[in-house]
C-alpha positions in Angstrom: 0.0 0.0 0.0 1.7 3.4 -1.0 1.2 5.9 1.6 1.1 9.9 0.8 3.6 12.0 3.0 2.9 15.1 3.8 5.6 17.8 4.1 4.2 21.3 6.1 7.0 23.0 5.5 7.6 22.5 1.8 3.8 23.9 1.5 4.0 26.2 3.5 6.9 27.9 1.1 5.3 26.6 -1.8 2.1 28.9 -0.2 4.1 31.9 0.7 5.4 32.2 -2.9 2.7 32.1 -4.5 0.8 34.6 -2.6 4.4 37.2 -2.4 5.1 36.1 -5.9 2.4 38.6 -7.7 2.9 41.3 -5.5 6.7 41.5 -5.7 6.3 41.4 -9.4 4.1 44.8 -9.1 5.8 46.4 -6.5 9.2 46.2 -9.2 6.7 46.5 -12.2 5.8 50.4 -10.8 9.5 51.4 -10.6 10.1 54.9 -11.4 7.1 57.4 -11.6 6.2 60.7 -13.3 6.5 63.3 -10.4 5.0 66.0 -12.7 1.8 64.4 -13.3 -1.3 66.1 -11.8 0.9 69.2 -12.5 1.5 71.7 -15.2 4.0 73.4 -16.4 4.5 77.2 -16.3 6.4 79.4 -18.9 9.9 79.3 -18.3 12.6 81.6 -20.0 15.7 83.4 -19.4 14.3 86.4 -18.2 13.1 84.5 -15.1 16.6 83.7 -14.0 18.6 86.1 -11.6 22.0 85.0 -11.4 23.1 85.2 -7.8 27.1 85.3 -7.6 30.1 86.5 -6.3 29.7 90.9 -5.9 33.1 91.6 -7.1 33.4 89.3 -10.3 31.8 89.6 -13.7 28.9 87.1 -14.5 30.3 85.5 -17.3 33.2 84.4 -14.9 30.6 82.2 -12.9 28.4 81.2 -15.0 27.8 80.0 -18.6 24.6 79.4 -20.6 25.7 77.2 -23.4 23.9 74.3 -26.3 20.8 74.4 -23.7 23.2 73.5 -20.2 23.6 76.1 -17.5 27.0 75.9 -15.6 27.8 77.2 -12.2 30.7 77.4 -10.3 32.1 79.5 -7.9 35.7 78.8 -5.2 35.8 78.7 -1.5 37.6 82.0 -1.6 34.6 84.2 -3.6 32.9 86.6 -2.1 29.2 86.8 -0.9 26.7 88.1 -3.6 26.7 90.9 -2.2 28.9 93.4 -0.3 26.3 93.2 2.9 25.8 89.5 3.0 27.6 87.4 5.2 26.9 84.4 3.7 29.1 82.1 2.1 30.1 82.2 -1.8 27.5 81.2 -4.5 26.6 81.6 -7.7 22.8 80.4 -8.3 20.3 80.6 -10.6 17.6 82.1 -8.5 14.0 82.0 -10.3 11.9 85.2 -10.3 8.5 85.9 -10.8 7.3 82.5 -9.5 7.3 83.1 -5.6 4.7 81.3 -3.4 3.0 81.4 -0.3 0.4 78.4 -1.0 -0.7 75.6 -3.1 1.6 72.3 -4.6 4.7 74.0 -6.1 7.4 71.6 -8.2 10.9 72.1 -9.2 12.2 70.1 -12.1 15.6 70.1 -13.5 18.2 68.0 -14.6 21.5 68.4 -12.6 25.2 67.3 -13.4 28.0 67.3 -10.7 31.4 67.1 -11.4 34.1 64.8 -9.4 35.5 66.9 -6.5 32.4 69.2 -5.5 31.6 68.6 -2.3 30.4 70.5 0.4 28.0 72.6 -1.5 24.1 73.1 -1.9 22.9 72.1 -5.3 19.1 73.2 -4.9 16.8 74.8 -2.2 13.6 75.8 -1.8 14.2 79.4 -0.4 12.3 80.4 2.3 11.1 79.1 6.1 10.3 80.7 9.6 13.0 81.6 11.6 15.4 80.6 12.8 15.7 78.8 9.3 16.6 80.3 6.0 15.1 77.2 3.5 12.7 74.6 3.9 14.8 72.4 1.7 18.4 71.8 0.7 20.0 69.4 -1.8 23.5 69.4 -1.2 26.7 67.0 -2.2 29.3 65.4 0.0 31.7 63.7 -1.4 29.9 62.9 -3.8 26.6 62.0 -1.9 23.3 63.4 -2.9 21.6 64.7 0.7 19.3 66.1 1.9 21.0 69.2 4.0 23.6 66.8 6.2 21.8 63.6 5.5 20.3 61.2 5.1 21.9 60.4 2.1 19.7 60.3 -1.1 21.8 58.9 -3.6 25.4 58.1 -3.8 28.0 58.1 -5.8 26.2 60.9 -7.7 29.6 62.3 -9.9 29.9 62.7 -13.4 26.7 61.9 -14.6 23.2 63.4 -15.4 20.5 63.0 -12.9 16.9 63.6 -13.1 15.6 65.7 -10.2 11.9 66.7 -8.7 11.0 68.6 -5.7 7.7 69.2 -4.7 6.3 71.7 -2.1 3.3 71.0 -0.6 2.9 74.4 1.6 -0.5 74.0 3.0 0.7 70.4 4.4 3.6 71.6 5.3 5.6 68.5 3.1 8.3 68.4 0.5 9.0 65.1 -1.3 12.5 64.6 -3.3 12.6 62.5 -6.2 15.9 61.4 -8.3 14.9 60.0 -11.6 11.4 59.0 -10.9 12.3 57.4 -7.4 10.9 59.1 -4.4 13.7 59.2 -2.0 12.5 61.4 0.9 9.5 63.1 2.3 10.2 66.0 5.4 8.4 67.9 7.1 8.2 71.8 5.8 9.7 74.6 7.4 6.8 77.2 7.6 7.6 81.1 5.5 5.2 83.1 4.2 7.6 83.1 0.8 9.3 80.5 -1.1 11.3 80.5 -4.1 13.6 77.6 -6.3 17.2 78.0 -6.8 19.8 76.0 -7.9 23.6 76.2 -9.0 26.1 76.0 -6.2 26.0 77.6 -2.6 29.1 76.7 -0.4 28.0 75.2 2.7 30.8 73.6 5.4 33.7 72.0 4.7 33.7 73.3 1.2 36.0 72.4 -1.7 38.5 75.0 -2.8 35.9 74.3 -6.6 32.6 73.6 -6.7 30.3 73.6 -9.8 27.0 71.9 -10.8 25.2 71.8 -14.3 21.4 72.5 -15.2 19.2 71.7 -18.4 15.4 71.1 -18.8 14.7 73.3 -15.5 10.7 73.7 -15.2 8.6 75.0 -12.5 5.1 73.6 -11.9 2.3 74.0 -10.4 -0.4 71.8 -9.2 -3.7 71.4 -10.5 -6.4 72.9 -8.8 
């Protein structure tokens, strides 16, 4: 007489496969999203940007606006922008004419960093309620994408173009970070009653004696009502 022998364990795997199985497989199948969706996107030109660099230096000696790319770079030993700041060197691409207070705001752009930047904003969301100064920075440390000191978003982020979205939810107080489609962080806002994109270099501590970042495809939307 042949006898059946039943093995728990074997179906037990065999049942916890085929339940995880499917999901797994859609959980990888939604990869990478469309941050901008929902949104649109407002007109964008040159005569929106205010370059923001170093007082005593021409601007075509920090920045370039070449084949579609902006470049940025400014040294440890620059001035402020301007004679009364006491802030730390920069030279940013500030945009104007697009300030908010309320509503879902969204900066897109795609950004370049060279090998040896470090120390340095990238990208903030101007603006916040004392004692801050932004609700957001993206900055690079050795060669780590963070957000402000960490945590890290991604690494090894050098020599290579990068897809990034940040969008500012003011009324909720929430600003979510994506790099090429993949959300990497939400936080908490920072309050203002004024907030502004920006993004180029902005020397933060322990800043390298160069520091430079590239820009193209730079939008700023808005969302839906």
């Amino acid at each position: 007489m042949a006898y059946f022998s039943f093995d728990a364990s074997a179906f037990f795997f065999f049942f916890l496969g085929f339940v995880i199985h499917p999901i797994l497989n859609r959980a990888v199948a939604w990869g990478p999203v469309d941050p901008t969706n929902g949104f649109i996107s407002l007109p964008l030109n040159l005569s929106y940007y205010h370059i923001q660099k170093p007082y005593d230096v021409p601007e075509d000696q920090r920045y370039s606006f070449v084949n579609g790319v902006h470049k940025c770079w400014v040294y440890s030993t620059d001035k402020p922008h301007t004679l009364t700041s006491q802030t730390k060197p920069r030279t940013e691409i500030a945009i104007q004419g697009y300030n908010y207070s309320s509503g879902v705001w969204q900066f897109e752009g795609y950004g370049y960093v060279p090998y040896g930047t470090s120390g340095v904003c990238i990208m903030q969301v101007f603006g916040a309620s004392a004692p801050h100064a932004t609700t957001l920075m993206v900055r690079v440390y050795n060669g780590s994408l963070m957000y402000y000191k960490g945590p890290v978003l991604v690494p090894n982020i050098y020599d290579h173009w990068f897809r990034l979205n940040v969008i500012h939810d003011v009324d909720s107080a929430k600003v979510k970070v994506y790099i090429n489609g993949t959300l990497k962080i939400e936080a908490d806002g920072r309050g203002g009653t004024s907030h502004a994109f920006k993004c180029g270099v902005y020397a933060q501590n322990n800043d390298s004696f160069y520091m430079e970042s590239r820009w193209k495809g730079i939008k700023v939307l808005k969302k839906c009502d």
